[in-house]
Backbone bond lengths (Angstrom), bond angles and torsions (degrees), N, CA, C in turn:
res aa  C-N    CA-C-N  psi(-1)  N-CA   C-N-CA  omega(-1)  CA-C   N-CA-C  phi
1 X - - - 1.450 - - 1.522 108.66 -
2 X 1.445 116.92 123.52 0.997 121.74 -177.90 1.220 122.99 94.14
3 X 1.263 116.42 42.41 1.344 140.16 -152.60 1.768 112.49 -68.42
4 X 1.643 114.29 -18.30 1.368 133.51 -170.95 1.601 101.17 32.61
5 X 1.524 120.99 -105.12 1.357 114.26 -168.63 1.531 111.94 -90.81
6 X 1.110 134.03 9.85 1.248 139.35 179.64 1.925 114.69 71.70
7 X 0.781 118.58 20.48 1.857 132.46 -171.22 1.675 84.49 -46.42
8 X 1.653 95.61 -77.70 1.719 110.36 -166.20 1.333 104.39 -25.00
9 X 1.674 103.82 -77.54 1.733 108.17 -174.01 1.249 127.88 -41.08
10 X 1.537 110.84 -42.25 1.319 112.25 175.57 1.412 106.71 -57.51
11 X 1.428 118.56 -44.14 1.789 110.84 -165.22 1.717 108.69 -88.72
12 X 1.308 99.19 19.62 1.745 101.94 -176.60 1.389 93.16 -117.05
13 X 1.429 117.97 -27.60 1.397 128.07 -179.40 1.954 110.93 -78.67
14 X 0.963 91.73 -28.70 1.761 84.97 172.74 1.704 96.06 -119.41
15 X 1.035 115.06 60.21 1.642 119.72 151.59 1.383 105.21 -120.45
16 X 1.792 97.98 -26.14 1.346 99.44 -175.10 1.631 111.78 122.10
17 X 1.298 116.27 -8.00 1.525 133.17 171.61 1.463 106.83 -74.33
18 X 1.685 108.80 128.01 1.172 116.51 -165.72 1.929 94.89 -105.41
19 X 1.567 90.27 87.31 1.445 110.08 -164.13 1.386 102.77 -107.93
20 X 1.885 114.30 148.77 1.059 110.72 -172.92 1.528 112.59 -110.20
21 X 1.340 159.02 -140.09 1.028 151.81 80.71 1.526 128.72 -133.60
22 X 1.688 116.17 152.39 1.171 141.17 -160.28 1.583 121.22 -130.34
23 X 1.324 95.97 118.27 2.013 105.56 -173.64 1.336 92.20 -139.82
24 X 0.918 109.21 148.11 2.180 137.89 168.70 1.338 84.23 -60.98
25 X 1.429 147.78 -35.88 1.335 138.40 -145.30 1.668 102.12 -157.33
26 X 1.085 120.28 109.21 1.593 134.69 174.43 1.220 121.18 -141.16
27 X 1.451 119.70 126.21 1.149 146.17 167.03 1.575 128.62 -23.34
28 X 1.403 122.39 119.37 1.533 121.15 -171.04 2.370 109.31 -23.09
29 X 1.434 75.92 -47.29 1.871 93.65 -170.40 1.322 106.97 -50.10
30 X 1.154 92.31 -48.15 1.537 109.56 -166.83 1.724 106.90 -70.46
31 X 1.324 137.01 -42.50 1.252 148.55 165.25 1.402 106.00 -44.83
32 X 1.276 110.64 -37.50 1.748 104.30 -179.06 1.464 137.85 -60.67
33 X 1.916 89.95 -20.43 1.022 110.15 -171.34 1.566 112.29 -99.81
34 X 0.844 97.66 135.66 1.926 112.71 -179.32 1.787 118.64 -65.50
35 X 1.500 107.51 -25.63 1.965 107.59 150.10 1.421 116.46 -83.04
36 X 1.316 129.89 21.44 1.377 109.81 162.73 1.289 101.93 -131.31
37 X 1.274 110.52 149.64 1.598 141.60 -134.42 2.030 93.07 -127.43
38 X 1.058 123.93 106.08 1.723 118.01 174.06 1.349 76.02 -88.24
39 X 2.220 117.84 147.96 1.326 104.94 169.33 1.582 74.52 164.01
40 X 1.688 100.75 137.27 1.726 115.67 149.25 1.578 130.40 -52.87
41 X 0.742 108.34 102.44 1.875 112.85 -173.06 1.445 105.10 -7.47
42 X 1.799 87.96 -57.80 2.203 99.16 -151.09 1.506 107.07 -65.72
43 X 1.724 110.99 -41.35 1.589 107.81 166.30 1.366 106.57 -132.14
44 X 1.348 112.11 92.79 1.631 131.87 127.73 1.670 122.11 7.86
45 X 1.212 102.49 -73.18 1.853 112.57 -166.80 1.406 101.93 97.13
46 X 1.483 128.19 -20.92 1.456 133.24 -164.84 1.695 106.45 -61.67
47 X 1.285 138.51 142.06 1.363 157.25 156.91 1.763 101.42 -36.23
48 X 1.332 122.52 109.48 1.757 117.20 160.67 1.273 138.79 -12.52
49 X 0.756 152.34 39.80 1.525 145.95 -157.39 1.627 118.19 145.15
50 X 1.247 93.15 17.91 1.722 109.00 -163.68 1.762 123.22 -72.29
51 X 1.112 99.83 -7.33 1.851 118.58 -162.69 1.792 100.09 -145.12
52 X 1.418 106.91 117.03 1.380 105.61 161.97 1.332 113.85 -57.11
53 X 1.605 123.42 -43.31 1.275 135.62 -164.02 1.061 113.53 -139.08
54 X 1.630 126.33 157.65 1.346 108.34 -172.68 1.901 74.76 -157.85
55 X 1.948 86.57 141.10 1.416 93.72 -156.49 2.094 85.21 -129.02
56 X 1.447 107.01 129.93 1.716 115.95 151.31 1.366 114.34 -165.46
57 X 1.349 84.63 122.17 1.358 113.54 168.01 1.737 130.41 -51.58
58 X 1.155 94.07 -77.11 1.953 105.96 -177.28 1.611 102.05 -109.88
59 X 1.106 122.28 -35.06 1.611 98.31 -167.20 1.135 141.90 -64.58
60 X 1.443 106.42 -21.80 1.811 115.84 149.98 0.974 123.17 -47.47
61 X 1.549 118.52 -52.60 1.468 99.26 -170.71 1.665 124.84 -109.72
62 X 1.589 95.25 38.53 1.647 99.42 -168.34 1.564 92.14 -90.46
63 X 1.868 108.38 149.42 1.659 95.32 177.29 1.371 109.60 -68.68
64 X 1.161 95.54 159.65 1.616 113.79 166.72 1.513 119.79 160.61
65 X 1.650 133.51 166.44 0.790 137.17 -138.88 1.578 106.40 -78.40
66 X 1.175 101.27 -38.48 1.716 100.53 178.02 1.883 111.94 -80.79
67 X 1.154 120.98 24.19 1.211 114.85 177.07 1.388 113.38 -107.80
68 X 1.392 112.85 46.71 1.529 119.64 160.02 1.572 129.72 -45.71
69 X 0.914 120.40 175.85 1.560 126.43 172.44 1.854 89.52 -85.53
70 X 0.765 132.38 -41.88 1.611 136.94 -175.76 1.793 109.07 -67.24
71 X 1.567 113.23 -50.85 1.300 123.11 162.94 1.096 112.37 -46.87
72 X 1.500 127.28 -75.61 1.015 136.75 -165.29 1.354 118.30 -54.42
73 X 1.816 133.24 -40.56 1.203 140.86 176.44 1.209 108.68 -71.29
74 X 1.617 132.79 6.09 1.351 144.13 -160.41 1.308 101.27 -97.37
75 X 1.383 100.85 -63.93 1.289 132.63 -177.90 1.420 123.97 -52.23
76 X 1.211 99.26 -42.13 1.247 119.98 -176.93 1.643 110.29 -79.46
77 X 1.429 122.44 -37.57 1.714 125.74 -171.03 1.664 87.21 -74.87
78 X 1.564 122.14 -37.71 1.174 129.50 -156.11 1.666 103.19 -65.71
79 X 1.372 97.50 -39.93 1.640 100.07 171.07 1.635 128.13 -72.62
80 X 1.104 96.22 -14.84 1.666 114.56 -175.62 1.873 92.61 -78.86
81 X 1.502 104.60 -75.06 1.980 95.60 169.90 1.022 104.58 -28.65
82 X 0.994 137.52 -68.48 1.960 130.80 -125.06 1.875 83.05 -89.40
C-alpha cells in the first residue's frame, strides 16, 4: 500500500512475485497495468482475503492531512481484511 512509483512491485514482479500495488494516486503507466490498484488505503473495494501479505514502507507514516488516528486505524483494519 502506497505503492508511489511502483520500484518495489516492479522488482518483486521480475523475481517472479505475483505482487500487486496500490496508491490514492498512480501514474498513466502504471494504470495500464492490471497489478495496480487506484484506491484509498482504509477502503480498498478489494474481496477479504485477497493478499497473503501486504507490504508499506513510508506512506503511513509520512505527515499529512489524512494521517489521523481515525485514518490510520482505517488503514490499518483495511490491511488486516485484505
Amino acid at each position: 500500500m502506497g505503492t508511489g512509483g511502483g520500484e518495489f512491485v516492479e522488482d518483486l514482479r521480475a523475481a517472479g512475485v505475483d505482487a500487486y500495488g496500490l496508491d490514492i494516486f498512480l501514474a498513466p503507466e502504471q494504470l495500464a497495468r492490471s497489478y495496480y490498484v487506484m484506491a484509498d488505503a482504509s477502503r480498498t473495494g478489494l474481496p477479504s482475503g485477497s493478499f497473503e501479505a501486504i507490504y508499506s514502507n513510508f506512506s503511513l507514516f509520512m505527515p499529512s492531512a489524512h494521517n489521523s488516528d481515525a485514518f490510520l486505524k482505517g488503514v490499518l483494519t483495511e490491511m488486516g481484511r485484505l
